[in-house]
C-alpha positions as CSV (number, residue, x, y, z in Angstrom):
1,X,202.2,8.7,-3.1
2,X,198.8,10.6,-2.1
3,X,199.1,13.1,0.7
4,X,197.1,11.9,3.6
5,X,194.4,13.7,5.2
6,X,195.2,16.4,7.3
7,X,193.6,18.3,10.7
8,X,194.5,20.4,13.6
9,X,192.2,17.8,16.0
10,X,191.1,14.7,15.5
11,X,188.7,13.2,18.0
12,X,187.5,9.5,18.6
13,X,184.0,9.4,19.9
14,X,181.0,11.3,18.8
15,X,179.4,11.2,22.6
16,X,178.7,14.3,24.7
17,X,182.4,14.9,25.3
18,X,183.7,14.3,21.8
19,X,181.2,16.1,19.6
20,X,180.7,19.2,22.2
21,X,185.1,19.3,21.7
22,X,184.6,19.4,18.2
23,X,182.3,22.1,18.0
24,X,184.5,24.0,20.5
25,X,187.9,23.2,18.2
26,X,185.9,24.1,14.9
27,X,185.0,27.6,16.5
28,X,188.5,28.4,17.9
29,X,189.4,28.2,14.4
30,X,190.7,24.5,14.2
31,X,190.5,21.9,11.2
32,X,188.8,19.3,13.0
33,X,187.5,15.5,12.2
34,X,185.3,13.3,14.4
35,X,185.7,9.6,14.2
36,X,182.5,7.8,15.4
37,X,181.9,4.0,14.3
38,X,178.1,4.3,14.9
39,X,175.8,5.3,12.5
40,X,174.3,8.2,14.5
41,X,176.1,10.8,16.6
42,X,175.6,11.6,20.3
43,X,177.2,8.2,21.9
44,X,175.6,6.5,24.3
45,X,174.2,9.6,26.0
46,X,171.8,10.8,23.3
47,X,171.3,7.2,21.8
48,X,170.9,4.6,24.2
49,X,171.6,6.2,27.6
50,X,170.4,10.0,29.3
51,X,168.3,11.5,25.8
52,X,165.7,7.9,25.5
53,X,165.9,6.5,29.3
54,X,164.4,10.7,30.5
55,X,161.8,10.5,27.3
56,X,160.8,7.4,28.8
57,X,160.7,8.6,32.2
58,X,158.9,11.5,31.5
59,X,156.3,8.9,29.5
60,X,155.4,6.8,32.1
61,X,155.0,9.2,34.3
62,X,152.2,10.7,32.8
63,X,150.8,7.4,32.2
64,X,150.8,6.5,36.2
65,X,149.4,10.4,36.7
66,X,146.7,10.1,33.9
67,X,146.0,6.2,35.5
68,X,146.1,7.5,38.8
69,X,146.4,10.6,40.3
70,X,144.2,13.0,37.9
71,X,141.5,12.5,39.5
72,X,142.9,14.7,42.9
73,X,143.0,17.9,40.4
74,X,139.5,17.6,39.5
75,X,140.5,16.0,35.9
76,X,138.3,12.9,35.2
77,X,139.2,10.6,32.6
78,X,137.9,7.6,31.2
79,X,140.0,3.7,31.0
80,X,143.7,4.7,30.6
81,X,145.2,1.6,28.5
82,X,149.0,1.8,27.3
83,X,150.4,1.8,23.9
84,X,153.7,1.0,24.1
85,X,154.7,1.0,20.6
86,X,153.7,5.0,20.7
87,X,155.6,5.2,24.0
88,X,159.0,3.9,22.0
89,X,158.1,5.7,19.2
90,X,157.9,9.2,21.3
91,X,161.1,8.2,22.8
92,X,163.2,7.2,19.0
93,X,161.4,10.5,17.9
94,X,163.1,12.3,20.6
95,X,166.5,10.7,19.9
96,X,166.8,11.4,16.7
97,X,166.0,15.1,16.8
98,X,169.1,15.4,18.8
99,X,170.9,13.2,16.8
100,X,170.3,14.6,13.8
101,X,170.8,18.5,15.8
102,X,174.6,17.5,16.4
103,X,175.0,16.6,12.7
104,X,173.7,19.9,11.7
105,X,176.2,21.3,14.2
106,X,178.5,19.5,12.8
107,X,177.9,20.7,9.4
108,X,177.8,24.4,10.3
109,X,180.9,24.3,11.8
110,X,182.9,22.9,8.8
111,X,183.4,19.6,11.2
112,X,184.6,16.4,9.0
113,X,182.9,13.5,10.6
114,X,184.8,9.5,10.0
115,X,182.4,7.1,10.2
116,X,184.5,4.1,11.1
117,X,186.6,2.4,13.5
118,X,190.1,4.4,15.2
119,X,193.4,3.0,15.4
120,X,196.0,5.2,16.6
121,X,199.2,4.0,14.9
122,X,201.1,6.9,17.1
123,X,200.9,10.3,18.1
124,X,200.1,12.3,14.9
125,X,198.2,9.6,13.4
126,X,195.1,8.0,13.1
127,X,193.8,4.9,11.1
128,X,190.3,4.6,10.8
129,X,189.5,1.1,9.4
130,X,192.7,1.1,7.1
131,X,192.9,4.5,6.2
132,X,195.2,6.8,7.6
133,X,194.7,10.5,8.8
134,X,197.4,13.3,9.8
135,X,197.0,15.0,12.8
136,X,198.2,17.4,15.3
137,X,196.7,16.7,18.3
138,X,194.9,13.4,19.0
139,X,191.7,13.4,21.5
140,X,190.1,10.2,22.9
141,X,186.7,10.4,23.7
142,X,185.2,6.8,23.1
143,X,183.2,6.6,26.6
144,X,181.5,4.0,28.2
145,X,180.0,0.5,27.9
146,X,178.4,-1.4,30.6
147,X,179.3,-4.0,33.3
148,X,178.4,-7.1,33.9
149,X,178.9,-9.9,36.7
150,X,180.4,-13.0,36.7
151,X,178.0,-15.8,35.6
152,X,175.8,-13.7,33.5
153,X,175.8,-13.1,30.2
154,X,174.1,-10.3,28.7
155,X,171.4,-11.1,25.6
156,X,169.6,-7.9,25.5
157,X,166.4,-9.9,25.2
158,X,165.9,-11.8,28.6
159,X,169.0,-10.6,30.4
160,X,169.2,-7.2,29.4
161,X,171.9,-3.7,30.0
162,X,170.0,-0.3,30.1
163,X,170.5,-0.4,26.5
164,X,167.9,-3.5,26.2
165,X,165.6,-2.3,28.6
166,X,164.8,1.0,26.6
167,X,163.5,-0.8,23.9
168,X,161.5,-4.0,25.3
169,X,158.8,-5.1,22.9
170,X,156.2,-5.7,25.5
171,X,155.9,-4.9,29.5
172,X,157.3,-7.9,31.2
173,X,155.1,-9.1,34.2
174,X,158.5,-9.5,36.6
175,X,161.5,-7.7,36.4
176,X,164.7,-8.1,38.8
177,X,167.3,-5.1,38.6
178,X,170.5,-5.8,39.5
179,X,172.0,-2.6,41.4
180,X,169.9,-0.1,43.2
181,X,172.4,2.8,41.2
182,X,170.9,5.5,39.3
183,X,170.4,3.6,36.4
184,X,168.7,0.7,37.9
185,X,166.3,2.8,39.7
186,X,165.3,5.0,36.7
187,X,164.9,2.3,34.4
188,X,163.3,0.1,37.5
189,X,160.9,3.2,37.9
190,X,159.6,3.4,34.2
191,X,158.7,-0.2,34.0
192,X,157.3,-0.3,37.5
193,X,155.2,3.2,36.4
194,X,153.7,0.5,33.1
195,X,152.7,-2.2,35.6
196,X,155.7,-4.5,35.8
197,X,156.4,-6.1,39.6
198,X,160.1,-4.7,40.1
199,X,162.9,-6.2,41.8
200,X,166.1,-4.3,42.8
201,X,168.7,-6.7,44.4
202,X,171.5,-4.4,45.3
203,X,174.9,-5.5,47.3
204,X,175.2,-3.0,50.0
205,X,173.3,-2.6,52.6
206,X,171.3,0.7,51.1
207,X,170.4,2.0,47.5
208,X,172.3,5.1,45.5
209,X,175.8,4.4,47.7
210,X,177.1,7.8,46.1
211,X,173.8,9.8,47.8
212,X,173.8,11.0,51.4
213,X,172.4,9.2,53.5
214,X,169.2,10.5,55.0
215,X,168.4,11.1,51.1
216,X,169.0,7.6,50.2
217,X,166.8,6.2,53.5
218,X,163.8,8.5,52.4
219,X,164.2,7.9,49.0
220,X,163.5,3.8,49.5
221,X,160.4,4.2,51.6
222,X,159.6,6.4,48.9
223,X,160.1,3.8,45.7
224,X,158.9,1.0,48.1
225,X,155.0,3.0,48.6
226,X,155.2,3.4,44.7
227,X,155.4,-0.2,44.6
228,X,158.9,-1.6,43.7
229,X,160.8,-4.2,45.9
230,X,164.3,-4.2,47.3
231,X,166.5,-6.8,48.5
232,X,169.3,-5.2,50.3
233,X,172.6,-6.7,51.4
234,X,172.4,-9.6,48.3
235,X,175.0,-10.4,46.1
236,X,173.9,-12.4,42.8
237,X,175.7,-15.5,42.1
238,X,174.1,-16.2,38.2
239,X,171.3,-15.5,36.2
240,X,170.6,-17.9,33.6
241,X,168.0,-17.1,30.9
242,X,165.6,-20.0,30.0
243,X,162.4,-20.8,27.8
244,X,160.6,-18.9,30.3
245,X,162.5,-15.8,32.2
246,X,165.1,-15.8,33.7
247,X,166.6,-18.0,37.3
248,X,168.6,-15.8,39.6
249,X,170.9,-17.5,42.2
250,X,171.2,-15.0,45.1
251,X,172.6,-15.3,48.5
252,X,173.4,-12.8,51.5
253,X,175.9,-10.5,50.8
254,X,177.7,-11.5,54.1
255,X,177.5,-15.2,53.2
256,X,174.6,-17.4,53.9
257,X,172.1,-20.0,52.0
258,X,171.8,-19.0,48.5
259,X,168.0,-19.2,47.2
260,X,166.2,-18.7,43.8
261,X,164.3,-16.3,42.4
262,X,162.9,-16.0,38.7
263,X,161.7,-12.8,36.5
264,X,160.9,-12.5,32.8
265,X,163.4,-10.0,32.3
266,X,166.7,-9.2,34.4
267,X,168.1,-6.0,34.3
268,X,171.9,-5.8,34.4
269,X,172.7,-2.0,36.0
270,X,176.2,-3.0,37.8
271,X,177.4,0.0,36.0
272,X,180.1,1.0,33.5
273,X,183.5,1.0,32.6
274,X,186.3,2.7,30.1
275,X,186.1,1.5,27.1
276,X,189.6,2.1,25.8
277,X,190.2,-1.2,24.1
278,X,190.9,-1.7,20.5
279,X,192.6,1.9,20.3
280,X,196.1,0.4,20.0
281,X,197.1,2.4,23.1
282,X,199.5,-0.2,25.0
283,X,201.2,-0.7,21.8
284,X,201.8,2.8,21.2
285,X,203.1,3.7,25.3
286,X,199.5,5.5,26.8
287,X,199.3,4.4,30.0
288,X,195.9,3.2,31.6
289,X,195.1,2.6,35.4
290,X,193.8,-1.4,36.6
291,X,190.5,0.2,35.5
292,X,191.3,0.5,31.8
293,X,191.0,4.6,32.2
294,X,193.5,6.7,30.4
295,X,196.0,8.2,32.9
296,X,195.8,12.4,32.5
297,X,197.8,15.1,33.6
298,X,196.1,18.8,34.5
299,X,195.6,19.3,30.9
300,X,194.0,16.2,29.7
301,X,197.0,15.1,27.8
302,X,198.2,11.2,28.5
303,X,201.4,9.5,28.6
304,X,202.2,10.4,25.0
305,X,202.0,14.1,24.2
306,X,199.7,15.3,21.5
307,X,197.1,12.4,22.8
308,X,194.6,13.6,25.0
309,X,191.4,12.0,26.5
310,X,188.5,13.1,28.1
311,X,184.7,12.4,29.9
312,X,184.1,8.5,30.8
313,X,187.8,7.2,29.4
314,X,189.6,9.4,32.6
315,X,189.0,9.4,36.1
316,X,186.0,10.9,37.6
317,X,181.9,11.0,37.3
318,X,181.3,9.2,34.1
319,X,178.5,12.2,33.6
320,X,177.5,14.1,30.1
321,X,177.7,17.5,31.7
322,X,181.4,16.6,33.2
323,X,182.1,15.1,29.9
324,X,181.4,18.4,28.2
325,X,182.8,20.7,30.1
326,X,186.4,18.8,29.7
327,X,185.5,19.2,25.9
328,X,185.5,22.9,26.4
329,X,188.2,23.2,28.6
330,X,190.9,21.2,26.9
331,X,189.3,22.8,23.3
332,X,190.1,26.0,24.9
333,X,193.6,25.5,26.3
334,X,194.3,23.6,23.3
335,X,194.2,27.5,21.3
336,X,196.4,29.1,24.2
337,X,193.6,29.7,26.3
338,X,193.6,28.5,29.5
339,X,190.1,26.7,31.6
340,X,189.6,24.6,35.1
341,X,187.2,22.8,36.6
342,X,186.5,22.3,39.8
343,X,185.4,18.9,40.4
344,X,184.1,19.1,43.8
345,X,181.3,21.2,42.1
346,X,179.9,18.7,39.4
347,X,176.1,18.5,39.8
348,X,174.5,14.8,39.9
349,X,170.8,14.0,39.3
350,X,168.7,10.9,39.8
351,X,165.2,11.3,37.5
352,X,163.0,9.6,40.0
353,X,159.6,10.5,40.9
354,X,160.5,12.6,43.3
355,X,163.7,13.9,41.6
356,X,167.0,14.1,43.1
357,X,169.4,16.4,42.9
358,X,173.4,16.8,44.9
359,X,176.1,19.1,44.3
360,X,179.4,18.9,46.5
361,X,180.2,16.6,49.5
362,X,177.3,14.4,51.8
363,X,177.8,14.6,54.8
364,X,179.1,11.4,55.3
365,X,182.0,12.4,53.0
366,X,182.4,16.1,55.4
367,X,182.7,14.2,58.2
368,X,185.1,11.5,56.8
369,X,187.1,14.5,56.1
370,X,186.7,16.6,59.7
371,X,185.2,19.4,58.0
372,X,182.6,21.7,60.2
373,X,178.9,22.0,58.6
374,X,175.8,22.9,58.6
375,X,172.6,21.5,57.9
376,X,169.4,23.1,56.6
377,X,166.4,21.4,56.5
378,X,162.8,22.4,54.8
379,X,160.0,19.6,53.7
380,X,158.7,19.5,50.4
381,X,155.5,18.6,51.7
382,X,155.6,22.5,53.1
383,X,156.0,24.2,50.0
384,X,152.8,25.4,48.9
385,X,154.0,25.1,45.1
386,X,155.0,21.5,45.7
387,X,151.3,21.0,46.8
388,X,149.9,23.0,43.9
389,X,152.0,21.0,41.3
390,X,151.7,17.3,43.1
391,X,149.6,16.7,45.9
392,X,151.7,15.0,47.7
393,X,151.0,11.6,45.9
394,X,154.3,10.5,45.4
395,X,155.3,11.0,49.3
């Protein structure tokens, strides 16, 4: 009988958390594989998610300043027109250059990559579409994949996730976003920037929930003078795609008359959850909260020992940068070292025009807890380099 494969580490999931775990393992000296069932490596991060939705971003913003604002620096320039085509192209060109950077990572570091599908059959071992793999220590970084509500069913052509919605064919005349989140306001924000009349029905009564408050206040008057819409306080019943956009049945979020509303497109940006299914990992004993993420102790391993999981399958921010820094740290204690992180500290970002940045508690959450603070104030508007670099056109 053939001896099966052996490693020190194998990881499922090629995203920010598993590949940057790999390379970590490979350089403590560790025989490690990579199991990743796409075709390219990064996850969603680098394929469909952070890498293409900022190229994009940065795109269209210099499309709205070139259409728009150039002309305050003294820089005259003739009809702007949009080529979209070269806009996705820019953005695929910047995805694969960091795809194709993690495989030469991979390769310098002696790093087997699986392309497949991952089973765990138990702790030890690993099947990847019918062929099993010996291992020592088994890590579980499979990520994300999106949400969606009840009565809508995602297409990715009329009724599209984040994924869709970085790689429309043509700039719809009406988009509705469901969920004023970071997504939904980045993705709302590059198609508004290209001349589409946004839509962003979120549920609560205010946009960003996670943000402080006074942030998330200035930040709507601030999106609503750059031209995108906002119905607050509305929960979506159903979106139904037909020969012509898309029908949205919405109604007050504290109960009222429903009404409808159509767009050509409908962008679903509810936001994500674990996706931990197909693993085998109830039939094997790991243990997973009502949420579907894998249940961790201080060291990242789960309810079976030598399985360990890490970035958007645990509990936390479901962030690349928090994602990697688990990699590291559990690659690290994994060789007898040990590593911590404080996640009270983990830096969040929404790529807006302004840009918005947070680190720690609100406010909100400092006063929830009866904790004493400060608060420092200073305008942007007041900085002379602000000035210099924007001219105040997007406040």
């Amino acid at each position: 009988m053939p001896k099966l494969p052996s490693y020190d580490v194998i990881i499922i999931g090629a995203g920010p958390a598993g590949y940057v775990c790999a390379i970590r393992c490979a350089q403590l000296g560790m025989k490690v594989a990579c199991v990743e069932k796409g075709k390219t490596l990064g996850g969603t991060c680098l394929n469909v998610g952070c890498i293409p939705s900022k190229a994009l971003l940065q795109a269209s913003e210099k499309y709205e300043e070139a259409q728009n604002h150039l002309g305050a620096f003294g820089v005259k320039v003739g009809k702007v027109a949009l080529d979209l085509k070269a806009m996705m192209g820019h953005k695929d060109a910047v995805v694969d250059s960091n795809t194709k950077g993690i495989e030469y990572l991979f390769k310098k570091n002696k790093i087997t990559r699986i392309e497949g599908t991952a089973t765990i059959e138990g702790a030890g071992s690993v099947s990847v579409d019918g062929k099993s793999y010996n291992t020592t220590n088994i890590i579980i970084a499979t990520g994300s994949d999106v949400v969606s509500l009840p009565n809508i069913d995602i297409d990715e052509k009329q009724i599209v996730s984040s994924t869709g919605a970085l790689a429309l064919p043509k700039v719809p005349k009406t988009m509705t976003v469901i969920g004023g989140g970071v997504i939904g306001l980045e993705l709302g924000t590059v198609w508004s920037r290209l001349g589409t009349k946004v839509t962003v029905v979120e549920y609560m009564d205010k946009i960003l929930p996670g943000a402080d408050e006074e942030v998330s206040k200035e930040m709507l008057k601030i999106l609503k003078k750059q031209g995108m819409n906002f119905k607050l306080s509305t929960k979506v019943m159903s979106a139904k795609a037909m020969k012509a956009g898309v029908e949205l049945s919405l109604e007050p979020a504290a109960g009222g008359k429903a009404e409808k509303v159509k767009a050509d497109i409908v962008l679903v940006a509810v936001g994500r959850k674990a996706y931990t299914d197909g693993l085998g990992l109830d039939k094997i004993g790991v243990e997973r909260d009502k949420l579907g993420r894998i249940l961790t102790d201080e060291t990242f391993e789960s309810s079976v020992e030598g399985i360990f999981a890490i970035g958007d399958v645990i509990v936390g921010p479901m962030l690349a940068h928090k994602a990697e820094d688990e990699g590291v740290v559990l690659a690290e204690m994994l060789s007898g070292q040990t590593g911590h992180i404080d996640y009270n500290l983990i830096p969040g970002v929404v790529y807006t025009q302004p840009e918005i940045s947070q680190i720690g508690k609100t406010e909100q959450q400092l006063k929830a807890d009866g904790v004493e603070y400060k608060i420092g104030k200073f305008p942007y508007m007041a900085n002379g380099r602000a000035r210099d670099e924007r001219n105040g056109w997007f406040c």
